[in-house]
VEXDODO-876084 format. One record per residue (C-alpha): y, z, x. Coordinates in steps of 0.02 Angstrom, whole numbers, plus 50000, padded with zeros to 5 digits. Each point is the difference from the previous one (the first is absolute). Layout:
% VEXDODO-876084
YZX
...
END
This chain:
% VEXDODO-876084
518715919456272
498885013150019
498804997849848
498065003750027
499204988549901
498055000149997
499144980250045
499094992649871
498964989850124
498535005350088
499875018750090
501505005349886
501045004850158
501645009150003
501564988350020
501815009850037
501254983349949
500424990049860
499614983250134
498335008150066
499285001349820
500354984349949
499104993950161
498815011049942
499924992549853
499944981250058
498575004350118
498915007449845
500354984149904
499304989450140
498445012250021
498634990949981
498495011650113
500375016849906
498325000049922
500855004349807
499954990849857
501004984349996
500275000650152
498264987650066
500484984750088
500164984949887
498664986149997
500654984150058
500134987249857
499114981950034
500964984849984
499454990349856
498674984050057
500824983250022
499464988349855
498424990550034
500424982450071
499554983549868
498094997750002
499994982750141
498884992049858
500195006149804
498495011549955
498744994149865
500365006949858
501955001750065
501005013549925
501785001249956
500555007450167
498994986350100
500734986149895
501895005349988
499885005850193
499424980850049
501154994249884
501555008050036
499604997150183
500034983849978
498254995650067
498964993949852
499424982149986
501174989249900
499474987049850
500924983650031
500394995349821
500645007449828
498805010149889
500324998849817
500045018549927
498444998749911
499134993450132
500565015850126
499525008149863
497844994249998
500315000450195
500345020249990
498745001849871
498784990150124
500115008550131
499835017349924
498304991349933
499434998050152
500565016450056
501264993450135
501245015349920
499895015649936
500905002549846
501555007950068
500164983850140
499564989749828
501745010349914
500824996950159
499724981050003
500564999649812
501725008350031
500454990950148
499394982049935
498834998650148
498474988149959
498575000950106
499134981350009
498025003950017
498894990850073
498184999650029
499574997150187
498394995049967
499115008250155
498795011149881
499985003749826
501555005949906
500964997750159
501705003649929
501425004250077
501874998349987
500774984050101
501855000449954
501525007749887
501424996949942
501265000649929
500984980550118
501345004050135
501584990749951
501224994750141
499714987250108
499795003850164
501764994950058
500785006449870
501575010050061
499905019949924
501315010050000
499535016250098
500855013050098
500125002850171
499595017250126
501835002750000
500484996549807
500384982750024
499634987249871
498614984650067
499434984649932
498044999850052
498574989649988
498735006249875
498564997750142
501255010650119
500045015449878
498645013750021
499715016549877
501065008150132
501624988449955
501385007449871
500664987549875
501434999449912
499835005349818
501144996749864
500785018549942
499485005549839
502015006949983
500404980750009
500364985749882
499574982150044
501634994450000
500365011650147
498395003550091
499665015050099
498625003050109
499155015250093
498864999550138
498115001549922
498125002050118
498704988249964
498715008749882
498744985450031
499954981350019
498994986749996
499544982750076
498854987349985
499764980649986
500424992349849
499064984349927
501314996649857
501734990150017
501555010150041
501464998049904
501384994950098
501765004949912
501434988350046
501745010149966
501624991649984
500645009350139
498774992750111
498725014950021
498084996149978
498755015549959
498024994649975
498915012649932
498585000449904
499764996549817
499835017349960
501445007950085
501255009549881
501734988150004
501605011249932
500854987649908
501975001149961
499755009049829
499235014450076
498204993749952
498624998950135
498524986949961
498644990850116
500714986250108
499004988449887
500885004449870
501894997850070
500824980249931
501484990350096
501005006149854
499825020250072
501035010050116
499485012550144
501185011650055
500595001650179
500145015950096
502055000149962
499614997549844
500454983849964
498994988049901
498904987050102
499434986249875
498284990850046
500334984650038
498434992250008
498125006350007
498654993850117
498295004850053
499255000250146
498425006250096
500005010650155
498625001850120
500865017650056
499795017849942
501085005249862
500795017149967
500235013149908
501035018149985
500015015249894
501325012950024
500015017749987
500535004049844
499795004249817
501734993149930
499634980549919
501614994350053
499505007150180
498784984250002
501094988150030
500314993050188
500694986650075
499344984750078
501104984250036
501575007649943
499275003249826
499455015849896
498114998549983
498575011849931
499045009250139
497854999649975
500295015549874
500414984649859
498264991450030
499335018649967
500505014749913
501424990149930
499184984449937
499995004249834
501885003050018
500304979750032
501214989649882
500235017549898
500975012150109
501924996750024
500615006950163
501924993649989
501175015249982
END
């Protein structure tokens, strides 16, 4: 076109076209060795660190990252029986005594319902030093858990088969139990451990059979969800259609195996509830966080 147009870019050369000047142009705004201001190459920005990996054995005094890291991973000891609030209570107070926590690991422990059993090794004086915590895994190890699969599909697996890598299936907070929904939700952390206690075995009159531990959170047919100890041959569960599956009987029983137990990712209530044996159960959120919510929160819609 004939239009002298003078480059912004570096010499400020002569161009004769339209197209050469915006070459022109293009090349400037790539210059990065002119020397002028602006124009210095850039400094090449660092990746962020990966996270430090779990401490292999929790630090004394353990702080909150140390704790929630071993917990979450699923890789602190387990206590084999049920600890009465007040007493998980002395136990967190005990060890932040004996200086086993600091007091953010101390908060930590209070907010998740983890407590620490102490002991005193006797090796030297004072030798104190955390042995165990809980809060109990639930499922039997048998126990059939409704997870999903690496191409979407919906499996029925063994508690002792499922890892923190698994996805379970999660009832959908957009659901109601007389329809259940359910997305696909990770593993935040789970835990496992003997158990020293009876099991309660639940005898439904459709034939299924769930044990878990006396502690576990049971969603009955009203919407409420109490401890398995607390559930009577006169309750309900519900079943993951939706239909009502009344207990037909209730026996205990004592297992020399493992037992389980998961906590989604999540931080909808109704998004802690799984299934095990065909029936809508609380995940481990209910023997934590969610505790306090047992026999008072109504989850039917």
């Amino acid at each position: 076109m004939g239009v002298s147009l003078s480059a912004v870019g570096c010499g400020g050369t002569e161009v004769s076209s339209e197209t050469e000047a915006l070459a022109s142009a293009e090349q400037a705004m790539d210059c990065r060795d002119c020397g002028g201001p602006g124009n210095e190459p850039e400094d090449p920005v660092d990746p962020p660190p990966p996270p430090p990996p779990c401490p292999s054995v929790l630090p004394e005094p353990a702080d909150r990252w140390s704790i929630e890291c071993k917990y979450k991973g699923g890789s602190l000891p387990r206590c084999a029986y049920a600890i009465p609030a007040e007493v998980c209570t002395s136990w967190q107070n005990n060890a932040r005594f004996h200086n086993l926590v600091t007091d953010d690991g101390l908060a930590y422990l209070r907010e998740a319902h983890l407590c620490p059993s102490v002991m005193d090794y006797g090796r030297w004086a004072n030798d104190w030093h955390i042995a165990s915590v809980c809060p109990e895994g639930c499922f039997e190890a048998s126990t059939r858990i409704m997870s999903i699969g690496s191409e979407g599909q919906l499996l029925w697996m063994a508690a002792e088969a499922l890892s923190v890598e698994s996805v379970l299936a999660s009832l959908s907070s957009e659901a109601s139990l007389d329809a259940p929904l359910f997305n696909p939700r990770s593993i935040e952390n789970m835990t496992k451990g003997p158990e020293e206690q009876s099991l309660y075995v639940f005898v439904l009159d459709q034939g299924q059979t769930l044990k878990v531990t006396q502690n576990h959170g049971m969603l009955l047919a009203d919407g409420r969800m109490v401890k398995a100890s607390d559930v009577t041959k006169k309750d309900s569960f519900v079943g993951v259609d939706g239909s009502h599956l009344k207990v037909k009987d209730i026996l205990r029983e004592t297992t020399s195996k493992d037992v389980y137990n998961f906590r989604v990712d999540s931080s909808e209530v109704s998004e802690h509830i799984i299934a095990a044996e065909g029936v809508l159960v609380g995940d481990l959120a209910w023997q934590g966080e969610l505790s306090h919510e047992l026999g008072s929160i109504n989850l039917r819609k």
